[in-house]
N, C-alpha and C positions, 0 to 999 in steps of 0.2 A: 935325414937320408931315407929314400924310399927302399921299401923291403926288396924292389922289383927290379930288375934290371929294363927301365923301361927303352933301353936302345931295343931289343928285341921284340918285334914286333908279334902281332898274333893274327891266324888267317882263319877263317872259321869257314869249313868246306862243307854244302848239302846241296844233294843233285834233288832230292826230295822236294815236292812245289809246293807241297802245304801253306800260305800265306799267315798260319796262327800258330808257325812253330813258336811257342814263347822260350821254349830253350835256347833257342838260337839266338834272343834279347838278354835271357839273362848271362849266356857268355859276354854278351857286348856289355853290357851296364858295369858287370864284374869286374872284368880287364880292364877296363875304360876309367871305371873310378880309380884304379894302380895308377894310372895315367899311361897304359901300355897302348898304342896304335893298336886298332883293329880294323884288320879287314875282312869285309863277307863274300865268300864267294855262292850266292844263295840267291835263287830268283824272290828277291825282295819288289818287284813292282808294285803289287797289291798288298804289300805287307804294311804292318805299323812299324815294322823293324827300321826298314830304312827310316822312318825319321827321327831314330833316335841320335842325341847329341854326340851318343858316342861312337858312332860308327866315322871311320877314318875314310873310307873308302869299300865299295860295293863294284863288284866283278862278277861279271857276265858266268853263269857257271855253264857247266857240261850237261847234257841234256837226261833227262829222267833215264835210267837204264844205259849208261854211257861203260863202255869198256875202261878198262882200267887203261887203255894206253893212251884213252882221249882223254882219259880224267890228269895223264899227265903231261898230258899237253897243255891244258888250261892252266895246273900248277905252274908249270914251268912258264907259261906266258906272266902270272901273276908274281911269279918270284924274280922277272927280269924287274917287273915294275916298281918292285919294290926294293932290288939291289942291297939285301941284306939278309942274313940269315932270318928265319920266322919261323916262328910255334906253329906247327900244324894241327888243326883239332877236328876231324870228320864229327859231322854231329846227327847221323844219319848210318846205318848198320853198311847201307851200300856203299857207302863213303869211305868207313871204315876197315869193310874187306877191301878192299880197291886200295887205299894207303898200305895196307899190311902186305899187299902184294909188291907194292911199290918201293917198298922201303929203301932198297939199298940205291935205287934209280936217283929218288927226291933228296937224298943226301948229297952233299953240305949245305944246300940251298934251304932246308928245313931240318928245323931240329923233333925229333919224334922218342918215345919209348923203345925202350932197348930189349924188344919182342919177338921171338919167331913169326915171321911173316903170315906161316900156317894159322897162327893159331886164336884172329879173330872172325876168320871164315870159317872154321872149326867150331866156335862155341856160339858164331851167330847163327847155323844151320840148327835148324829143330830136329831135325835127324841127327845131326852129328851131337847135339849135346843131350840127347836121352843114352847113346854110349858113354858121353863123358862120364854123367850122373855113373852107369852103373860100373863103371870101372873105378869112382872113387864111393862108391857104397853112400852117393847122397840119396836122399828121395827124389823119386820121379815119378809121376803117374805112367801106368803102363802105357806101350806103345808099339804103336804095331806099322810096316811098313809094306803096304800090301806090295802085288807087282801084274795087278790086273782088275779090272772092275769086279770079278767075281768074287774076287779072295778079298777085296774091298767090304763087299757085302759079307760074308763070313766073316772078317776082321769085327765089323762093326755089333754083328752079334754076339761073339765072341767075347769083345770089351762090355756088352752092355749097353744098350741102349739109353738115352742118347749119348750120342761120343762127338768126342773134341775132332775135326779133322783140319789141315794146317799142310799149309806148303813150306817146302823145308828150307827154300830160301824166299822169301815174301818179298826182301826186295829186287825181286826179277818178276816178282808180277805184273805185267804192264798196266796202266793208269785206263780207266774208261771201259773195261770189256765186263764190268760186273762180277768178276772174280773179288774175293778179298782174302785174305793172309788167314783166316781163320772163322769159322763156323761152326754151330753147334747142328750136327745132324739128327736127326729125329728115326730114321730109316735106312734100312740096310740100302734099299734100291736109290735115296740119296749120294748113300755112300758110293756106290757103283757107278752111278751119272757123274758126280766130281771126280771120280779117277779120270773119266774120258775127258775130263780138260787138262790133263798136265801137260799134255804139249804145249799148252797154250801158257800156261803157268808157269813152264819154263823150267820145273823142278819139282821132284819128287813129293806125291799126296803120304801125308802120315797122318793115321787114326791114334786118341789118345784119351783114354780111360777122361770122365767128365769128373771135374771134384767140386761138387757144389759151391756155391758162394754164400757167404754168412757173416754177421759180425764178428770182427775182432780173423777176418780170418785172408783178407790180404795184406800182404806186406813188402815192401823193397828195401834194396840198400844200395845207396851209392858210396862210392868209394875212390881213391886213387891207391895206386899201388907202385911206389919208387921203386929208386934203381938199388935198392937192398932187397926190394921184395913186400917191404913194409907196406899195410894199408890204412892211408894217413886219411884226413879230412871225410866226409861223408859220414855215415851212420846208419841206421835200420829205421826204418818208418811204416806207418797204417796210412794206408786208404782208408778214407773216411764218408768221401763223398765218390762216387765215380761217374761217367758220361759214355755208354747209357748206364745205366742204375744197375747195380747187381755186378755189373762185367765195363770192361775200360778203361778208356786214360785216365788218368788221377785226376779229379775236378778240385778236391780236398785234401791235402794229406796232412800226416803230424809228425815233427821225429818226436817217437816213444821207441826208450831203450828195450831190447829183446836181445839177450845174450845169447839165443838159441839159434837166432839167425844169425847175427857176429858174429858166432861163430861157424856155421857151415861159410857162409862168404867167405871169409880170410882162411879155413880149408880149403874151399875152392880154388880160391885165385893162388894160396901158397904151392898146392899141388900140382897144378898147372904152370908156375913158373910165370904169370899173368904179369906184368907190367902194362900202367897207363889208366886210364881211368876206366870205372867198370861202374854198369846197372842191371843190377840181377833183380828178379820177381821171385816171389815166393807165395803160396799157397798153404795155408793149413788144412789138413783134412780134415772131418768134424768128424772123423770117425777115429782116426788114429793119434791123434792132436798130432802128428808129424808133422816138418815146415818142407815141401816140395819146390824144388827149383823147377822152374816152368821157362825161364829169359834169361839167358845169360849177352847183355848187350855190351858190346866194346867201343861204346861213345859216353859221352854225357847223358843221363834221363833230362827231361823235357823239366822235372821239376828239382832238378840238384841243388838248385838257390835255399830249398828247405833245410840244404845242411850249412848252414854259414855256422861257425861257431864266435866264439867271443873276441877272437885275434883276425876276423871278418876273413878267416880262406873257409873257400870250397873248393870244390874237387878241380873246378878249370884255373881257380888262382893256383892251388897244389901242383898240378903238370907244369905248370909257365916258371913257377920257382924250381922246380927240383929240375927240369933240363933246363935252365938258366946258371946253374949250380948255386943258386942262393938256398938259406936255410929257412927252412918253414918255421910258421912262428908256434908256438905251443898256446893255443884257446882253450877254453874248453867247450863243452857238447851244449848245447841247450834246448836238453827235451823240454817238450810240449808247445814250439815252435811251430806254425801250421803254415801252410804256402795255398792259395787258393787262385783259380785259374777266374776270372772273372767274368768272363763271355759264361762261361758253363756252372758257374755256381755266383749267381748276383747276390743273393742275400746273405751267404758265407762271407761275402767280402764286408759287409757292411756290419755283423754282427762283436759283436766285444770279442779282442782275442789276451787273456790275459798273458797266455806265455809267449808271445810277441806274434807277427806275422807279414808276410812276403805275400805282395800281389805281383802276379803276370805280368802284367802289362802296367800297372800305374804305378807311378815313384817320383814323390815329391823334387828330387833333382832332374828328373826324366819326363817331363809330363808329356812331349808331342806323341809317342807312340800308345798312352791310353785314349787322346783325343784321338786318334784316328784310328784306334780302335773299333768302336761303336759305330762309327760311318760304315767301316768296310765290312763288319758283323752284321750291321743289317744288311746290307746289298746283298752277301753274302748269303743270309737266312733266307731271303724273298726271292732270289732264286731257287735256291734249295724249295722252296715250296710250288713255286709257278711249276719247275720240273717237274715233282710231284703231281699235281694236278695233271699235269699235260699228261705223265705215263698212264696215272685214273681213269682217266677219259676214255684212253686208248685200248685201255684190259679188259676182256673179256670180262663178263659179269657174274657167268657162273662157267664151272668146270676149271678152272685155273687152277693148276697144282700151289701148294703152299712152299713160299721159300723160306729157303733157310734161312736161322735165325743167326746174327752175329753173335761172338761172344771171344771173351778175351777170360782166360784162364788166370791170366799174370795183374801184376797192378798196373801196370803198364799198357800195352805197345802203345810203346812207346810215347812219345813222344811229340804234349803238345800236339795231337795229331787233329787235325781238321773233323767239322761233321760231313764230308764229303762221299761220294760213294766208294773213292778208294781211300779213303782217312785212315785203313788199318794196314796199308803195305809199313814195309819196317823200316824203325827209325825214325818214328815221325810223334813220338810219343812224346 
């Protein structure tokens, strides 16, 4: 008898267009092998996604930056289709404030976490969760929220040169205008130039104290958190490898136990009353050895499949059983487990992993989504470059001011996220 209730289906919601979310494959692979129906509601055209064996059905999603009441208009078209109640899992931060508002609308048609609606627009906001930090005494790098280009530039000297600056909600930055969710500024007068696009950004610029990167000093945790509160499946993991190098999405990671992070996560999320599944970032200072929470994301991370334990759940099989009301099985953890992304680290994948290891995209029962991997990765890259070229071409050759430099504070954002020029809005990690 299956652990799963597999009459209940599973809908996997991203308005995100990323085509290399591999998060969004390892939900499907997951579910898929319980033998539970899945369906994507996710611009999978150019994706390897859709051709995996396990996807049930692919639905036309809601458009990048879509309001929460077109987002439930789509649900509601994909829940006549499927004439049955269904797991709902945003796998995208936009996604996920967007359900949380939705909550009491999308019931009984979808079964969800039993959450204050507030409260994962609340700790996906970058502004809102440096107050969360200092009202539960966790670490935060400081942070400042100016309220004009001048006090921008003040801020920035103020924190220290170079500082972190970040838009408070990333997924309302629109796709294409050269803005991205996060940058390291070098300059007060930078600083003061990025305040004048938050109109455009749609949401408030935040300056935030910069905390070097170094070995052994990012880390994340995923987790689920039932309907007692408990935080089941997931674990604390290093960045080992990241894309770009120094700052980014996970290319590499390992679960290795850290009881200093398990434990601020499961403070966190107890304090907050948190249910559903949860990916927080963290940061060590080299100076403090402190662990800084930097992300507090309420989706799936892009590489959760790192947490499988011995009873084969992770955190998306963890949500499907406990609102299912079946009992999770007891596994245990198995650090030194390594997940590697393959497009972004080829020779990781290929190297010896004794304590086991999880590829992205390729899986002996799954193989059409790594072969079409590589097709669409190159097309993919050869644009990315001919663009390049062309913008070269076209730039002045001298006097050009210097842009800023990306940079991700967290192990994370997210999400699987593309090398594109908006690859850093949120959720896509």
């Amino acid at each position: 008898m299956s652990l799963f209730d597999t009459r209940v289906p599973a809908v996997l919601l991203r308005t995100d267009r990323n085509p290399f979310h591999h998060g969004t494959l390892g939900a499907v692979r997951s579910l898929g092998r319980a033998g539970v129906d899945v369906h994507v509601v996710a611009d999978c055209a150019q994706s390897p996604v859709r051709a995996s064996r396990y996807v049930s059905r692919l639905h036309t999603p809601p458009p990048p930056g879509a309001a929460p009441a077109d987002i439930a208009v789509v649900l509601r078209r994909v829940a006549a289709r499927i004439a049955r109640p269904a797991v709902l899992i945003p796998m995208d931060d936009a996604c996920a404030v967007a359900v949380g508002r939705l909550r009491a609308e999308l019931a009984p048609a979808y079964l969800l976490p039993d959450l204050p609606g507030a409260l994962p627009e609340r700790v996906a906001d970058k502004a809102e969760l440096a107050g969360v930090c200092a009202s539960l005494d966790v670490p935060h790098p400081e942070t400042l929220v100016p309220d004009g280009p001048a006090e921008a530039a003040r801020a920035a000297w103020r924190l220290g040169l170079p500082v972190v600056a970040k838009w408070s909600r990333p997924w309302l930055v629109p796709p294409g205008g050269g803005l991205r969710s996060t940058v390291l500024v070098r300059s007060a007068r930078e600083a003061g130039e990025l305040y004048r696009r938050a109109e455009e950004a749609g949401s408030r610029l935040l300056l935030q104290a910069f905390l070097p990167p170094g070995p052994d000093r990012d880390w994340f945790f995923h987790g689920y958190a039932d309907r007692t509160g408990a935080v089941r499946a997931g674990g604390p993991g290093r960045k080992t490898r990241a894309r770009p190098r120094g700052a980014g999405l996970t290319a590499v990671g390992r679960w290795t136990p850290n009881p200093q992070v398990q434990a601020l996560a499961e403070r966190v999320t107890g304090e907050l009353g948190y249910r559903g599944i949860l990916d927080l970032d963290f940061r060590r200072c080299g100076t403090t050895g402190r662990y800084h929470l930097l992300d507090f994301n309420p989706r799936p991370g892009a590489q959760f499949r790192l947490f499988t334990d011995t009873a084969g759940l992770d955190v998306v099989r963890a949500l499907h059983l406990d609102l299912t009301h079946r009992a999770l099985p007891d596994g245990a953890p198995q650090p030194g487990r390594a997940f590697v992304v393959e497009n972004y680290a080829p020779l990781s994948a290929l190297r010896p992993a004794p304590g086991g290891r999880e590829l992205a995209w390729h899986a002996p029962d799954d193989r059409a989504p790594g072969r079409a991997l590589w097709t669409l990765w190159g097309r993919h890259v050869t644009a990315r470059l001919l663009d390049r070229l062309r913008r070269e071409d076209g730039r002045p050759r001298t006097g050009a001011p210097a842009r800023a430099r990306v940079v991700r504070q967290a192990t994370s954002p997210s999400p699987g996220r593309s090398d594109r020029p908006d690859d850093d809005r949120a959720g896509s990690r």
